[in-house]
C-alpha positions in Angstrom: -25.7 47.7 -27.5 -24.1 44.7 -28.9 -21.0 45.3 -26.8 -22.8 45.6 -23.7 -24.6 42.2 -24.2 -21.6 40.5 -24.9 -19.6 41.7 -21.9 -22.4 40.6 -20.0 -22.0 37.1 -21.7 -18.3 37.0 -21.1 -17.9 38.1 -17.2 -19.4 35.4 -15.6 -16.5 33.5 -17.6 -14.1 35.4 -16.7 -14.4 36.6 -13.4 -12.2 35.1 -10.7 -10.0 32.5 -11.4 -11.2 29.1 -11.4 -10.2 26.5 -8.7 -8.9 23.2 -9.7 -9.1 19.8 -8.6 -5.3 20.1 -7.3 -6.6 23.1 -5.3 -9.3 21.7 -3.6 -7.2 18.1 -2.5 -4.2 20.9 -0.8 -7.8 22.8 0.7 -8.9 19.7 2.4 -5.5 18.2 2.9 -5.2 21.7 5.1 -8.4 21.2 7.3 -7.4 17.7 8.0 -4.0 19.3 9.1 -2.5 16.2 6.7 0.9 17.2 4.8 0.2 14.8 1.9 -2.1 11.8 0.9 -2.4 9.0 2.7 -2.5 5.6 0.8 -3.2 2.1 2.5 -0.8 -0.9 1.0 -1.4 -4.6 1.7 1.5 -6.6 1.7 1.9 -10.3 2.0 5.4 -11.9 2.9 7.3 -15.6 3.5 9.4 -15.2 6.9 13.3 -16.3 6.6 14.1 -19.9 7.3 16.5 -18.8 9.5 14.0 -16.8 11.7 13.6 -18.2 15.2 11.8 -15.9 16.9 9.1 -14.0 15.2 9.2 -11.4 17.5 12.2 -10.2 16.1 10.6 -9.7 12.9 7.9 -7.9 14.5 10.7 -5.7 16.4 13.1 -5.2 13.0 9.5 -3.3 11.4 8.7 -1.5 14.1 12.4 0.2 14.5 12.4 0.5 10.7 8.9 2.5 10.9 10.3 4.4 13.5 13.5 5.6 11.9 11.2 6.0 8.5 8.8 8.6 10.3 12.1 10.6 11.7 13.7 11.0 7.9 10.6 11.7 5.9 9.0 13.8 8.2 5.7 13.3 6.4 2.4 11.8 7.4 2.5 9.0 10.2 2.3 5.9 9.6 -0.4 3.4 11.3 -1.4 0.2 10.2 -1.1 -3.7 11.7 1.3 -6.5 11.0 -0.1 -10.0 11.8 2.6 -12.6 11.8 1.9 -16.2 11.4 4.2 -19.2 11.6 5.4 -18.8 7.6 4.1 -16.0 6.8 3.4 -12.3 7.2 0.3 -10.1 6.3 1.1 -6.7 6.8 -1.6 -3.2 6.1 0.4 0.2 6.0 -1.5 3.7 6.1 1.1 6.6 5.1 2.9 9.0 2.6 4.0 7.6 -0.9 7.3 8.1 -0.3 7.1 6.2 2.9 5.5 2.8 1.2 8.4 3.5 -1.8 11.3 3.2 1.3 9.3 -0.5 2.6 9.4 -1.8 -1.1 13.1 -0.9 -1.2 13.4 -2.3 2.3 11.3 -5.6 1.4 13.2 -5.9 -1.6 16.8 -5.8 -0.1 16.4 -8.1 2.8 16.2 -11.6 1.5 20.0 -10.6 0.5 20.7 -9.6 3.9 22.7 -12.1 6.2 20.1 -12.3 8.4 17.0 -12.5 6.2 13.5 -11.8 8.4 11.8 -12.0 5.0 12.6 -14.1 2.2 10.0 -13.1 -0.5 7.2 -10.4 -0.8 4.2 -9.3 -2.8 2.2 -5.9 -3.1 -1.2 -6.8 -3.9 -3.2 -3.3 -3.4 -2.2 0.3 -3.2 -5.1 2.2 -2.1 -4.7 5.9 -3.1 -5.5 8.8 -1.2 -8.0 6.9 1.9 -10.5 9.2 2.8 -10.1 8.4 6.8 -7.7 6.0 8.5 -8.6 2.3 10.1 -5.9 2.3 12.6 -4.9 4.8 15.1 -1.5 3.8 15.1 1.3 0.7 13.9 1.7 -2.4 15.6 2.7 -6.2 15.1 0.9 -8.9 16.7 2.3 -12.9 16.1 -0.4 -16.0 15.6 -0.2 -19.2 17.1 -2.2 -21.0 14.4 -1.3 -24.0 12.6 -2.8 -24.7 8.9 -1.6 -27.9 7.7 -1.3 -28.5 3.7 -0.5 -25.1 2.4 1.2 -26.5 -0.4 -2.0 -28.6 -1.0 -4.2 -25.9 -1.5 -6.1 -25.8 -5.1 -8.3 -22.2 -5.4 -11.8 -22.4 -6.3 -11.5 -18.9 -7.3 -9.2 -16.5 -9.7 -6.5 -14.3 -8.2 -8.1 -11.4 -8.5 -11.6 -12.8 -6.2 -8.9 -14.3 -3.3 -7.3 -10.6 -3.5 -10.5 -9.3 -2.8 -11.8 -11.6 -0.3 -8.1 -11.1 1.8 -8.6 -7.3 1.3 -12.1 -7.2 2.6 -11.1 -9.3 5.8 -8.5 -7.0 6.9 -10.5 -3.8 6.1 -13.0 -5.1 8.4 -10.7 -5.9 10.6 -9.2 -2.6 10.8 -13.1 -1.4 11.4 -13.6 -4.0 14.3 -10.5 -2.3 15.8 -11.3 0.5 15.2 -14.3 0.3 17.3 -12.9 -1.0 20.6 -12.3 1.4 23.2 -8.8 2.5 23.8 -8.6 0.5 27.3 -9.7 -3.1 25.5 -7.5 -2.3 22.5 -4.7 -4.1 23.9 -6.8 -7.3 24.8 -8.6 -7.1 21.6 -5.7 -7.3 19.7 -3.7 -10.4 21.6 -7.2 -12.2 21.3 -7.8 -11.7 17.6 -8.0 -15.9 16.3 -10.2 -16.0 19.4 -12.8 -13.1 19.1 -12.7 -12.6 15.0 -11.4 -15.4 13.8 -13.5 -15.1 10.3 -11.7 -11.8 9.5 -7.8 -13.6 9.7 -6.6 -14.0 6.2 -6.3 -17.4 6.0 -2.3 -19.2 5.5 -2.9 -21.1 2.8 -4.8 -18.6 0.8 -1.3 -16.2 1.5 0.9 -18.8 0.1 -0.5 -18.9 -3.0 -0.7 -15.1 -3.5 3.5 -15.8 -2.8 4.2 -18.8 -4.4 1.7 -17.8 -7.6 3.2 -15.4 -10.4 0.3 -13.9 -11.7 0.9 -10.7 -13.0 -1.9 -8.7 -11.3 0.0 -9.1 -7.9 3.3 -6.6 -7.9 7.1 -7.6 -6.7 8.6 -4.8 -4.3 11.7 -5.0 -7.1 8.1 -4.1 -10.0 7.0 -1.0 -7.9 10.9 0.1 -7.0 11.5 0.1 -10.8 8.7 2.3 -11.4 10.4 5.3 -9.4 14.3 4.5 -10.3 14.2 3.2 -14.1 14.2 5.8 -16.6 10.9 6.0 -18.9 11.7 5.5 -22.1 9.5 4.3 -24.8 9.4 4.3 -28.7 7.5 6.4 -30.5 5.8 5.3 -34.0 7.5 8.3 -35.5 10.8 6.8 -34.6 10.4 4.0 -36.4 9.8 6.3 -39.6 12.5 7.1 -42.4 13.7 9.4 -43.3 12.9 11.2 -40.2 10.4 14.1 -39.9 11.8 17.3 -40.2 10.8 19.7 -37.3 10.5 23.1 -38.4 8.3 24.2 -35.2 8.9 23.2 -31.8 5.4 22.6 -31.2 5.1 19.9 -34.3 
């Protein structure tokens, strides 16, 4: 009688296996028909002095993108780059490995000969976005002068004009997202005109540069993370004479 009520206790335990948390991301990763997770990453960067033509920034990303999405064969990759007259703010939707191969790109071009970026910041990596903003990459360039970016004095922390830049160009990305496909084009060459509150602002993106505050990440920080071995000290390392391990689980 006993054994009865307990295997009626234990089945429910043990029947089936159970499904984890890894198998439920690959079961909706399959319905979405995605190959991986997507991640957004804002980036904000300092064009080359010896840029002339913006354009050709624009143009050197867009290739590079395009080459990127033929090697990795992953998830595309959609986002926008807006382009001002120092500086570059640039939102990229796509695989991990894909935003590892832009901070190795970001982080090798101010040595190139001819520079298009001279310095770079990762402020946010957002991990596995529910639904994309943008239906696909593109690069638009900003004829707007700010005087007195070297001026500007924050009235805020790092951390609240992060936010604030971060909350601009997500809804940003939902304006666009909302424009019919035929006004898409307009909407976009008419952005300082039409949305002009939901532009980053120049000055606010020189400080993120110019600032070293340790809650912004280098491209050089995040490729280290992937190509530097991990080694660390342990406390019992730093014990002696050393513990003898008679198991290989102590």
């Amino acid at each position: 009688m006993a054994t009865e009520e307990q295997d009626e206790y234990e089945d429910p335990l043990q029947e089936g296996q159970r499904t984890s948390l890894l198998e439920v991301i690959e079961d909706r990763n399959r319905t979405l028909n995605k190959k991986s997770l997507v991640h957004r990453v804002f980036i904000v960067s300092k064009i080359g002095d010896g840029v002339n033509n913006r354009n050709d920034v624009g143009n050197h990303f867009d290739a590079f993108l395009k080459t990127l999405k033929n090697d990795l064969q992953t998830e595309p990759i959609t986002g926008l780059m807006l382009i001002y007259m120092k500086h570059i703010v640039h939102v990229m939707e796509c695989a991990a490995d894909a935003i590892l191969e832009m901070a190795r790109e970001l982080n090798e071009l101010p040595a190139r000969h001819q520079a298009f970026i001279s310095k770079s910041k990762i402020l946010v990596i957002s991990h596995d976005v529910p639904h994309r903003q943008y239906q696909g990459w593109s690069f638009r360039t900003l004829d707007i002068l700010e005087p007195g970016l070297e001026a500007y004095e924050p009235g805020d922390s790092t951390e609240n004009l992060v936010v604030e830049l971060l909350s601009q160009l997500l809804r940003l990305g939902n304006f666009l997202a909302k424009q019919p496909k035929l006004n898409l084009k307009n909407a976009m060459d008419s952005l300082h005109d039409k949305v002009p509150e939901l532009l980053p602002q120049q000055a606010v993106v020189h400080y993120l540069l110019e600032n070293n505050d340790p809650c912004i990440m280098t491209p050089q920080e995040y490729v280290d993370i992937y190509e530097q071995p991990f080694d660390i000290t342990l406390d019992s390392d730093l014990v002696w004479p050393l513990p003898t391990r008679l198991f290989p689980y102590n």
